[in-house]
N, C-alpha and C positions, 0 to 999 in steps of 0.2 A: 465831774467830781463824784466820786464814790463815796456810799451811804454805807455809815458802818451802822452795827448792832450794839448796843453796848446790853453785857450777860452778867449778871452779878452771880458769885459761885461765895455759898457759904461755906468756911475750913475753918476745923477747929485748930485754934492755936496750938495745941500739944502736937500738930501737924507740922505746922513750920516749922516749931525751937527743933523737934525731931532730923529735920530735915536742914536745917539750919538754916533758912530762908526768911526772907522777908516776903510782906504782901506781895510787891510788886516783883521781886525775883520768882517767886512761885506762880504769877500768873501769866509772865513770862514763859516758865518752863514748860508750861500746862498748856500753852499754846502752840508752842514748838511741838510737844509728844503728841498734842490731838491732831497738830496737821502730818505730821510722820503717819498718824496709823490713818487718819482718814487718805494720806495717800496711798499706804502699803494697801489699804480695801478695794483702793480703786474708784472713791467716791470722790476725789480732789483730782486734777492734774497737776503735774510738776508746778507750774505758773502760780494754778489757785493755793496747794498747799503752800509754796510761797510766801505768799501775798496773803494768806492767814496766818503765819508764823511771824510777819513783819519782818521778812527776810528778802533777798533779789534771790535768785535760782540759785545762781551758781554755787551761793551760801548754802542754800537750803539741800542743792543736790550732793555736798559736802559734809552734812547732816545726815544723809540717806548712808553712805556710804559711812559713816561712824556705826551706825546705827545697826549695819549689815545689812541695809534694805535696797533692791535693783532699783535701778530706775528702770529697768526693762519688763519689771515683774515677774520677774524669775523667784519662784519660791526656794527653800533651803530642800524643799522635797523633790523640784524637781532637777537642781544642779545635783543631788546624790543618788537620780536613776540618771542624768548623765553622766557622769562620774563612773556609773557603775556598769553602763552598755557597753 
């Protein structure tokens, strides 16, 4: 069985109504965006950003792909010097 962390994140409310979220839709989203970018870093794998996003792959790597993000790790710099060789 795996051990979760639990992370208490202080936001101020003019954050939410801004955003139109509730607590739990915002901590939601805020999980999903930090495993997007900690996998674009390269400090997550496909599996673990996953499985920090409370998502299965296929979802998540569906995600990536909205996002504009490889799963190959192909940056936007280097698809435009191939593009351009």
């Amino acid at each position: 069985m795996k051990k979760y962390a639990n992370i208490n994140v202080t936001v101020p409310e003019e954050i939410l109504l801004s955003l139109r979220v509730n607590d739990e839709e915002f901590a939601e989203q805020m999980k999903m965006l930090t495993a997007l970018k900690l996998f674009e870093s390269g400090k997550l794998s496909v599996g673990q950003a996953a499985t920090f996003a409370g998502m299965d792959e296929s979802d998540f790597i569906k995600l990536l792909g909205k996002h504009k993000v490889s799963i190959f790790g192909f940056t936007q710099e280097i698809a435009e010097d191939y593009a351009n060789a």
